[in-house]
C-alpha positions as CSV (number, residue, x, y, z in Angstrom):
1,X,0.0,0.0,0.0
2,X,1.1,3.7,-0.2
3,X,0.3,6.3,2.2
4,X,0.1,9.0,0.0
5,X,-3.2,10.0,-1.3
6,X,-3.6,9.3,-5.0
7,X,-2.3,12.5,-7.0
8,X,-1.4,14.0,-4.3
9,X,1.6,16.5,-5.1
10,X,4.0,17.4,-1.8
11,X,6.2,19.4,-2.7
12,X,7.0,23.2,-0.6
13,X,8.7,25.7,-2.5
14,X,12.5,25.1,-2.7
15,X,15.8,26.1,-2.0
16,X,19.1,25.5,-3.3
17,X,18.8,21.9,-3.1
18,X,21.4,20.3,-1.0
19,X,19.8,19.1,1.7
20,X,20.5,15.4,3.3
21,X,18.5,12.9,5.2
22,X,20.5,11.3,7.7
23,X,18.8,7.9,9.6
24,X,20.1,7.8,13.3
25,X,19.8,5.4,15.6
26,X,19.4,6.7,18.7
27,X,16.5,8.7,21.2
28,X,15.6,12.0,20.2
29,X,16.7,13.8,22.9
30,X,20.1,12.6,22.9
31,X,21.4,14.5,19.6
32,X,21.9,18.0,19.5
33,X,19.9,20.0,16.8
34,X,19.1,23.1,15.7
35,X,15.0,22.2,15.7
36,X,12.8,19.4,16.5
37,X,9.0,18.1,15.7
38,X,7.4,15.8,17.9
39,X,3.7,14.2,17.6
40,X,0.6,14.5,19.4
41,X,-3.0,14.3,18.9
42,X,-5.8,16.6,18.7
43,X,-5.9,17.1,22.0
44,X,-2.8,18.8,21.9
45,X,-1.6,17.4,25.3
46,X,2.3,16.9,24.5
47,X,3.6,13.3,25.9
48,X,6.3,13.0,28.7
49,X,8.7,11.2,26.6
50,X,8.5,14.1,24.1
51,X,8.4,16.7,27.4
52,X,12.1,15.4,28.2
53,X,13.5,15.2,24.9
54,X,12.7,18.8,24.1
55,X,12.9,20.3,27.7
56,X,9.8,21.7,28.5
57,X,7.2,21.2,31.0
58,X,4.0,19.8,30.9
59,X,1.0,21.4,28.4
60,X,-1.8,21.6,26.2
61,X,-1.0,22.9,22.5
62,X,-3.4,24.5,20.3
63,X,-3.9,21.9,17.6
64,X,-6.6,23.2,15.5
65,X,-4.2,23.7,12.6
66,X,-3.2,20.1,12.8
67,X,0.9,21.7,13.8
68,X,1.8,24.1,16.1
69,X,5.1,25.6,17.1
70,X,6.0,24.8,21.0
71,X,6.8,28.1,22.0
72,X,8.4,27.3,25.3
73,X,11.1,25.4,23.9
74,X,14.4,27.8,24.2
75,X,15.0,26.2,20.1
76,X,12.3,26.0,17.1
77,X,10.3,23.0,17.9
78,X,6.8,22.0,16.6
79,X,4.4,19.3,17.0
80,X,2.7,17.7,14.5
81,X,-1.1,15.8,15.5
82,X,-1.1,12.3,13.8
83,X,-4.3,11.9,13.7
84,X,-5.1,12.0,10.1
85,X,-4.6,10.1,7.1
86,X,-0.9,9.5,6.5
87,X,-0.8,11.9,3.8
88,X,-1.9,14.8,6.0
89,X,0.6,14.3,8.5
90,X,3.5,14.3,5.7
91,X,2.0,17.7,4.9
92,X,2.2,18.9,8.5
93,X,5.6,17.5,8.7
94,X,6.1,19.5,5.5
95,X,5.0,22.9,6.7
96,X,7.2,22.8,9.9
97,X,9.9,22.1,7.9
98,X,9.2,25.2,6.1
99,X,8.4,27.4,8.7
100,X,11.8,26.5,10.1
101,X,13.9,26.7,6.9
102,X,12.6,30.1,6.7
103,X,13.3,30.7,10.5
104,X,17.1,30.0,9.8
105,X,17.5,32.1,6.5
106,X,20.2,34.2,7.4
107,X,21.1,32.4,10.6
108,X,23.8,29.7,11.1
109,X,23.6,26.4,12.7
110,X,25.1,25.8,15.9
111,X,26.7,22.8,14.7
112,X,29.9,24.0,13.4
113,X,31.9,25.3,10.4
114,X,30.0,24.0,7.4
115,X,26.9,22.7,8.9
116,X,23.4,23.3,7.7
117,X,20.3,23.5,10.3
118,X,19.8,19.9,11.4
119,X,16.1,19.2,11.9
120,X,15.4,15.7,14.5
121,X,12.4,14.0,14.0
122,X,11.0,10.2,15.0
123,X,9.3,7.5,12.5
124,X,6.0,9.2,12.4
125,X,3.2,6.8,12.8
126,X,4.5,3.4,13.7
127,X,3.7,4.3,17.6
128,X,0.6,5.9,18.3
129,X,-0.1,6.8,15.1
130,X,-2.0,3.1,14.6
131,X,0.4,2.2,11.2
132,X,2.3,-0.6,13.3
133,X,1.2,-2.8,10.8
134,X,2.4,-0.9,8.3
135,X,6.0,-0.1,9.2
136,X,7.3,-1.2,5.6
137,X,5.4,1.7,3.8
138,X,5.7,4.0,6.4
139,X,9.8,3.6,6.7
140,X,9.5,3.8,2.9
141,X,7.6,6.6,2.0
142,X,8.5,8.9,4.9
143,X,12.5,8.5,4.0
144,X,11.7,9.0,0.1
145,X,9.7,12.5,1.2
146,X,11.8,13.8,3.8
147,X,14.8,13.7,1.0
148,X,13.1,15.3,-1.1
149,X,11.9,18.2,1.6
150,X,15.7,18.4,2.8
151,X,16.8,18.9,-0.5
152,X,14.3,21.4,-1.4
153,X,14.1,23.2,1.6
154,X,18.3,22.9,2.0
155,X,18.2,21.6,5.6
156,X,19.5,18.5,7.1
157,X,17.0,15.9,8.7
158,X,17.6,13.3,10.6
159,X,15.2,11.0,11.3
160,X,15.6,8.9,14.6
161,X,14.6,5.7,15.9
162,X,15.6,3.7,19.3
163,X,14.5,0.2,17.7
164,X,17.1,-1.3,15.7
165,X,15.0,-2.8,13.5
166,X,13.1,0.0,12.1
167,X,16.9,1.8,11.6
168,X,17.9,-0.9,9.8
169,X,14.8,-1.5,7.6
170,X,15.0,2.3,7.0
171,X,18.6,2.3,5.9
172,X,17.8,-1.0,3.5
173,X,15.4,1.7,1.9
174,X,17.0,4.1,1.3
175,X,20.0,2.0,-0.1
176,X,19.5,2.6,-4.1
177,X,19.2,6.7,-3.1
178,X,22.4,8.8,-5.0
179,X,25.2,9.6,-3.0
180,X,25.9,12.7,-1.7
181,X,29.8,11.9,-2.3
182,X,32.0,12.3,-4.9
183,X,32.3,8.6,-6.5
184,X,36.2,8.4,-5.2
185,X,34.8,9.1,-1.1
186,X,32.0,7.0,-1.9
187,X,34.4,4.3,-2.8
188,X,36.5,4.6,0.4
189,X,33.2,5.0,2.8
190,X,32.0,1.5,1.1
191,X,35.8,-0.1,2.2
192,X,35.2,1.8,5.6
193,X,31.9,0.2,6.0
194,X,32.9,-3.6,5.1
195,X,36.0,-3.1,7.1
196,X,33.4,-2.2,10.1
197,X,31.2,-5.1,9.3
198,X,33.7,-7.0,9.6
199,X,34.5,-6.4,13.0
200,X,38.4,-5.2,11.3
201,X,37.6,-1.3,12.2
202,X,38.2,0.2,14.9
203,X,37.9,4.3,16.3
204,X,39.9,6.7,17.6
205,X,38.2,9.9,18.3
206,X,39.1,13.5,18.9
207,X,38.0,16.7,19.7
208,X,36.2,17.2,16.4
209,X,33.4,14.6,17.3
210,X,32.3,16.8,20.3
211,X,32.7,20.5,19.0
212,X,29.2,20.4,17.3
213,X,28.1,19.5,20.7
214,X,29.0,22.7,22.0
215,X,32.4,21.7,23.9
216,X,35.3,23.4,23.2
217,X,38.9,22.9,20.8
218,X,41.5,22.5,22.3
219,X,42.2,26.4,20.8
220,X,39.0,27.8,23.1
221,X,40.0,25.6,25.8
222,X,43.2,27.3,26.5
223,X,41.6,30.8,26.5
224,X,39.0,29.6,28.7
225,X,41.7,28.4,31.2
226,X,43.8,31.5,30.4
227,X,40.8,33.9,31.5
228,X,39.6,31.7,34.9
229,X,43.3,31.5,35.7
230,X,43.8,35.3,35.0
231,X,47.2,34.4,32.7
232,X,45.2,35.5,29.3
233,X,48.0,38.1,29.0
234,X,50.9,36.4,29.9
235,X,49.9,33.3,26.6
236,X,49.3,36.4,24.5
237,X,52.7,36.7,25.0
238,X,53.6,33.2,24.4
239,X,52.5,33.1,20.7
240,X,55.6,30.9,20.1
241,X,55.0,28.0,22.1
242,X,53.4,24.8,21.5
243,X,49.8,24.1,22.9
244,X,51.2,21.9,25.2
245,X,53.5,24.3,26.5
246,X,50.9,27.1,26.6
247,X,48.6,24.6,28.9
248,X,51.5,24.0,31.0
249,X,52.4,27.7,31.2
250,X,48.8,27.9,32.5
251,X,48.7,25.2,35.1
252,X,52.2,26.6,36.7
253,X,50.6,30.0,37.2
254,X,48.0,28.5,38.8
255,X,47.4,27.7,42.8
256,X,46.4,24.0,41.5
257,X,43.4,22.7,40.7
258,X,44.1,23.1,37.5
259,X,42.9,19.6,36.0
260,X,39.9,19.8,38.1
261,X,38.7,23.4,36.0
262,X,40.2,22.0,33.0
263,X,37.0,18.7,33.7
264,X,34.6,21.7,34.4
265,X,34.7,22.6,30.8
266,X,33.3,19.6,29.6
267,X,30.6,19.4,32.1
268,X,27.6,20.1,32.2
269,X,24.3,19.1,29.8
270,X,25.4,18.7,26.7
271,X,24.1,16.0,23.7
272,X,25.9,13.8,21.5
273,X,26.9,15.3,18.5
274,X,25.4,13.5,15.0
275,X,28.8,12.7,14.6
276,X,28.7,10.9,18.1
277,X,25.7,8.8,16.5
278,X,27.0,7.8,13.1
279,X,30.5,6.1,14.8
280,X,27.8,4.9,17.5
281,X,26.1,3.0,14.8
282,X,29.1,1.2,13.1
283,X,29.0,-0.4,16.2
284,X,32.8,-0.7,17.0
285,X,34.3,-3.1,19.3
286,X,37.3,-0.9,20.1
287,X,37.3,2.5,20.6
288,X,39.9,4.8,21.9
289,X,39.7,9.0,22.2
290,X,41.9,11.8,24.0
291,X,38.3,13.4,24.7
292,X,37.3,14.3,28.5
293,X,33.6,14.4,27.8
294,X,30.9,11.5,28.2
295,X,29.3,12.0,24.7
296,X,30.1,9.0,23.4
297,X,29.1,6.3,25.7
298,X,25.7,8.3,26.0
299,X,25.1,7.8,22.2
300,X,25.8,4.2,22.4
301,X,23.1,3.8,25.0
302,X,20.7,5.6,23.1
303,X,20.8,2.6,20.7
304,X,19.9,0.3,23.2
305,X,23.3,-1.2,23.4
306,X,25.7,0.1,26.2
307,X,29.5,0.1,26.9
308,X,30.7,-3.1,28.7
309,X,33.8,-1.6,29.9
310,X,35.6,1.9,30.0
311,X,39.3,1.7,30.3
312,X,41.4,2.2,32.3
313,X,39.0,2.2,35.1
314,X,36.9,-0.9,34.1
315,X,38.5,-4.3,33.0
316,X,37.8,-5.2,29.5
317,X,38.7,-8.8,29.9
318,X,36.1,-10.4,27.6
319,X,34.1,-7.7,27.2
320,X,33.2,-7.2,23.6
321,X,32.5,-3.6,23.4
322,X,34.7,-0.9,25.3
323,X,36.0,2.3,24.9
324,X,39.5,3.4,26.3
325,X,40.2,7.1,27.4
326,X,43.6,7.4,26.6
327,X,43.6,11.2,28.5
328,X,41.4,10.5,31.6
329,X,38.3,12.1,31.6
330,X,35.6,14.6,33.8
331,X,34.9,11.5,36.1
332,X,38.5,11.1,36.6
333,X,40.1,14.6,36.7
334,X,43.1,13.9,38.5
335,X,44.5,11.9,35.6
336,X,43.2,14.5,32.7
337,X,46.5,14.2,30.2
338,X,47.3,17.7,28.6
339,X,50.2,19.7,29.2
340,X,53.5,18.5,28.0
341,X,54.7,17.6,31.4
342,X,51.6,15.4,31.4
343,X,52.9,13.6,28.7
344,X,56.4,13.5,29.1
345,X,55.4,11.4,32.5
346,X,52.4,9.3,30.7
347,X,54.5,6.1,30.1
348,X,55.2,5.9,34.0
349,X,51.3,5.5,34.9
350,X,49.5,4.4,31.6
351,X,51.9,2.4,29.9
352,X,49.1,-0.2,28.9
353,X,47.0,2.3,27.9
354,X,49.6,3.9,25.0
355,X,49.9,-0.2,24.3
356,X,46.0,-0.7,23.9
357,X,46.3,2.2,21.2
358,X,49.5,0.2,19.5
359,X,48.3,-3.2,19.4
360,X,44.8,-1.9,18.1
361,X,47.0,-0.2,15.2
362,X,49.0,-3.5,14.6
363,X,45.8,-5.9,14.7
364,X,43.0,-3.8,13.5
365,X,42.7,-1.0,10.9
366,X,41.7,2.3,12.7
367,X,39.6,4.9,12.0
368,X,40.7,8.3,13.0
369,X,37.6,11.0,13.5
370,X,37.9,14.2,14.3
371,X,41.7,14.8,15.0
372,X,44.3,17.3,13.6
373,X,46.7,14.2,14.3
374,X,49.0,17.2,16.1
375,X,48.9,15.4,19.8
376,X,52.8,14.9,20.9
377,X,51.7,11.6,22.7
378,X,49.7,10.0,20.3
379,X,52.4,11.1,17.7
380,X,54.7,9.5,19.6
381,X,53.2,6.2,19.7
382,X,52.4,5.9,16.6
383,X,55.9,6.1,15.5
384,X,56.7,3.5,17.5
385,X,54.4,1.4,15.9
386,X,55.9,2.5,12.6
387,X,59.2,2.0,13.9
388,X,58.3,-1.7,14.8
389,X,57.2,-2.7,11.6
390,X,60.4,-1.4,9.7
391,X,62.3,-3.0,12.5
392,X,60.5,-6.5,11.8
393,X,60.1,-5.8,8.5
394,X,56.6,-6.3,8.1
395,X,55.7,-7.0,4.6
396,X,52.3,-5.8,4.8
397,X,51.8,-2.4,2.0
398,X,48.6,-2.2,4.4
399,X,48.0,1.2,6.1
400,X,47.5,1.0,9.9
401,X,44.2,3.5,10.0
402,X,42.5,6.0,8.0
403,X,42.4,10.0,8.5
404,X,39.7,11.9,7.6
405,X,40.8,15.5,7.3
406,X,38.5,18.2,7.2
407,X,41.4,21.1,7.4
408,X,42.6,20.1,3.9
409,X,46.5,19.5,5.3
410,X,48.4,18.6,2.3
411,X,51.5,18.8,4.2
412,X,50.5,17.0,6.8
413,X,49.0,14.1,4.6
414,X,52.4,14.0,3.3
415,X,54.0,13.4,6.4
416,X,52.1,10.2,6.9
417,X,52.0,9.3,3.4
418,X,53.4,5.8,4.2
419,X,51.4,4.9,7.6
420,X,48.0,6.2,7.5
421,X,45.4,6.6,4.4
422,X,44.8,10.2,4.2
423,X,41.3,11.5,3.0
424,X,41.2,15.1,2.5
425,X,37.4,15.2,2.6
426,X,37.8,19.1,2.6
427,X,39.1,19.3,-1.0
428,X,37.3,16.2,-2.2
429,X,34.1,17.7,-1.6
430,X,31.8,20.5,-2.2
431,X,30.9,20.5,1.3
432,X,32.8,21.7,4.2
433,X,34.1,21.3,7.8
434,X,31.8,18.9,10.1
435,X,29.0,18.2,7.5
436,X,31.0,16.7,4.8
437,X,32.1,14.4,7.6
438,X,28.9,13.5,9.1
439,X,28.1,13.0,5.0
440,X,30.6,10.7,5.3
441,X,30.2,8.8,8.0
442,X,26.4,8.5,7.4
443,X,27.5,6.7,3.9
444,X,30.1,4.7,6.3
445,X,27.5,3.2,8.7
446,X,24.8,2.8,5.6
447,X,27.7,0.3,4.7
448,X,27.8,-1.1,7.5
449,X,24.5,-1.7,8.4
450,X,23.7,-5.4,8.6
451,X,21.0,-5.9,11.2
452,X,18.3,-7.9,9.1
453,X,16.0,-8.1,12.3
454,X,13.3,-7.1,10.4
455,X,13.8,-8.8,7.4
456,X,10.8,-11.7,8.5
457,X,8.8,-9.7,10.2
458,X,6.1,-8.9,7.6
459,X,5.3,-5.4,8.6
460,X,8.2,-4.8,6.8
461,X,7.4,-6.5,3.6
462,X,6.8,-3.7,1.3
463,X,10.5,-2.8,1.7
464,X,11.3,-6.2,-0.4
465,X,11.1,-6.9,-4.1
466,X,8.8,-9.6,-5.0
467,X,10.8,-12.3,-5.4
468,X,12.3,-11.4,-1.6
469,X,9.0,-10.8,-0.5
470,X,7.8,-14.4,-2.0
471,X,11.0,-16.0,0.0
472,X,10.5,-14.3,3.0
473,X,6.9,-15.3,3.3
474,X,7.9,-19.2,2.5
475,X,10.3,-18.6,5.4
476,X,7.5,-17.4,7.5
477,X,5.8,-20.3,6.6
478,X,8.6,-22.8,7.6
479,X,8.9,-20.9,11.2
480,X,5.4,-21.2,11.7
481,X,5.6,-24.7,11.2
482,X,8.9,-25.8,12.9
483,X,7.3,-23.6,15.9
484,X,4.2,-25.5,16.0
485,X,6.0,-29.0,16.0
486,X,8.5,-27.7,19.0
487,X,11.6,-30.2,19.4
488,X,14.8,-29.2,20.5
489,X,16.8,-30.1,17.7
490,X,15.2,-27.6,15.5
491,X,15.5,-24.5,18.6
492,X,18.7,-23.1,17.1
493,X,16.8,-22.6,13.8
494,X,13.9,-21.3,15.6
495,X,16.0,-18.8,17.4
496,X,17.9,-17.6,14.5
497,X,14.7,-16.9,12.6
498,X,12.8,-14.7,15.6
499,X,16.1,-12.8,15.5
500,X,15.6,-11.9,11.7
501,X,11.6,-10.9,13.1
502,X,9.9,-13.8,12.8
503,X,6.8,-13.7,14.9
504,X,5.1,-16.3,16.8
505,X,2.0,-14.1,17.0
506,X,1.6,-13.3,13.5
507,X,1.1,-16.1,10.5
């Protein structure tokens, strides 16, 4: 079936036409945005869930238009009622969309050099909507018309879903969609995303990931501390040193505490970036970062999915998923990592740490996100690693990670011409700064994506050709059967089909 009313044209005046949808997995209230829209009912009473995500306190919206914009909010955010044919609401959907592409003409998003207004919404209807049933055309036609609304209207849209099988389904949908990438970075995010599917890939993270979240670079840092430590003079005066020795300049002028102010700045509530969400849904195994901030491991459980260890603090002894903070972080101030007397003394305490990052680079291929790849310590290890290989002559031609570079830094691309693949995403694209990145990495974890949890589950059907659907249905068929006879020597089977959503309450 489609949920579009015969004829029915949807289309809202346009803009330049460079708009992306972007399918997150996730909550809604755990990604920062420049705008939301929510759903109600005529009633206009706006559900707790949706209270929380947005931030405002219980109410009763006007509804009589069908949309209305939540004025308390401190961002733009509308709710849309959903009680209407499914064609209606799209057109809701669509006029908020226009009200707040017109809203940020002029204005920038807060997301960071580059960055268009990002616009979060849920999968409208499959809730309490009543198209639960129909969670194949709803996935289906609500991805094809919010591309063509983000395109028009020149916004970013992201459309967000805790349940992995509806993210899933909706990235198998929207699979045959054009790239946004040139065909040469569309290449490398396809060996990116088998490499992750693999299990082969694993993340290092830096700074970059959490700036669109509103925490600072390591640049703004240092004036921060420089002002709360009253020295913002005395670095003006130190334009020649390093930004190691500027931090350390700062913490010897200071009466101490200084690691403790330094964890202050990445306090407080802040959301995961979209960049946070897109490494979050390659799902890595490994994942190390020289950020202070919790960002991460909150995206991660928005998916439903959680962290089983965080190093160095938490053993990772067969854990399968963990994340290493190779700096310390705001929970563990005292061993925050960032002024070159820091690092000088790192190998005397975290030793096993700075050999977590090495064997990763010698066993796995790692992705590096986010990082200006200028940090003296991880610098330093890595040419150990380097220096290993030509030691024992490793005859692998293999890189040991992948860069991507949103700064366009030929020179330093150069300088690790022979270790790390270099993708200057800056010059390769049309786009700029953090959205040609989360561009990337959204094509990256579309790769990726291999949860068929929804594949048997027939409310998903209408995503399948017919010769799939016809072998899926036979499928249900046999699991219908096998469930009926029971016998333990047919569970495994059993199992293996209920994960890939075959339902015992459904024919």
């Amino acid at each position: 079936m489609s949920l579009h009313r015969d004829g029915e044209s949807l289309a809202y005046g346009g803009g330049a036409g460079t708009g992306h949808l972007f399918i997150v997995h996730g909550r809604l209230g755990d990604l920062t945005c420049d705008a939301v829209i929510v759903t109600n009912d005529d009633r206009g009473i706006l559900g707790e869930h949706w209270q929380a995500a947005i931030g405002v306190e219980e109410q009763t919206l006007d509804m009589s238009t069908g949309w209305t914009r939540i004025d308390a909010a401190t961002y733009p955010a509308f709710a849309v009622s959903i009680e209407a044919e499914y064609g209606v609401v799209l057109e809701r959907i669509e006029r908020c969309l226009g009200e707040i592409a017109r809203y940020f003409e002029g204005r920038e998003s807060s997301r960071g050099r580059g960055a268009l207004p990002l616009v979060v919404l849920p999968v409208v209807g499959i809730g309490e909507g009543g198209l639960s049933d129909h969670r194949g055309d709803v996935v289906r036609d609500l991805a094809a018309h919010l591309t063509t609304v983000a395109d028009d209207q020149c916004m970013d849209i992201a459309l967000v879903t805790p349940d992995p099988a509806v993210w899933s389904a909706a990235q198998y949908a929207r699979r045959g969609s054009p790239s946004p990438l040139p065909a040469d970075l569309e290449d490398q995010a396809r060996r990116l995303g088998d490499l992750a599917r693999q299990r082969r890939l694993a993340l290092f993270m830096g700074a970059g990931v959490s700036i669109p979240s509103g925490l600072p670079s390591w640049h703004t840092l240092l004036e921060r501390l420089a002002e709360e430590f009253d020295v913002a003079e005395e670095l003006r005066s130190a334009n020649d040193f390093s930004s190691t020795d500027k931090a350390g300049l700062i913490e010897k002028t200071s009466d101490g505490g200084f690691k403790e102010v330094v964890a202050t700045q990445f306090a407080g509530e802040h959301r995961p970036s979209l960049l946070h969400t897109l490494i979050a849904a390659l799902d890595p195994r490994e994942v190390i970062t020289t950020n202070y901030d919790l960002l991460y491991e909150k995206a991660v459980r928005a998916t439903g999915r959680g962290i089983a260890s965080v190093m160095p603090w938490e053993s990772a002894l067969e854990k399968h998923r963990w994340i290493l903070k190779l700096h310390g972080d705001i929970q563990h101030p005292k061993q925050i990592v960032l002024t070159r007397h820091h690092m000088v003394r790192y190998d005397a305490a975290n030793r096993p740490s700075a050999s977590m990052l090495q064997s990763l680079l010698l066993t796995r291929h790692t992705l590096f996100v986010g990082v200006s790849m200028t940090d003296d310590n991880v610098i330093r290890l890595m040419h150990e690693v380097d220096e290993y290989r030509s030691v024992h002559e490793a005859t692998s031609s293999e890189t040991f990670g992948t860069v991507l570079d949103v700064a366009g830094d030929v020179s330093r691309a150069r300088l690790w011409n022979d270790q790390l693949t270099w993708l200057d995403l800056e010059h390769a694209s049309e786009d700029r700064g953090t959205r040609v990145l989360e561009l990337f990495l959204d094509r990256v974890a579309l790769h990726a994506s291999q949860d068929s949890s929804w594949l048997l589950d027939e409310r998903f059907a209408p995503l399948l050709g017919a010769d799939d659907k016809d072998l899926a249905q036979r499928a249900r068929d046999l699991y219908a059967d096998i469930a009926q006879r029971g016998g333990e020597a047919w569970l495994p089977l059993v199992e293996k089909m209920r994960d890939l959503g075959a339902r015992s309450d459904r024919t």
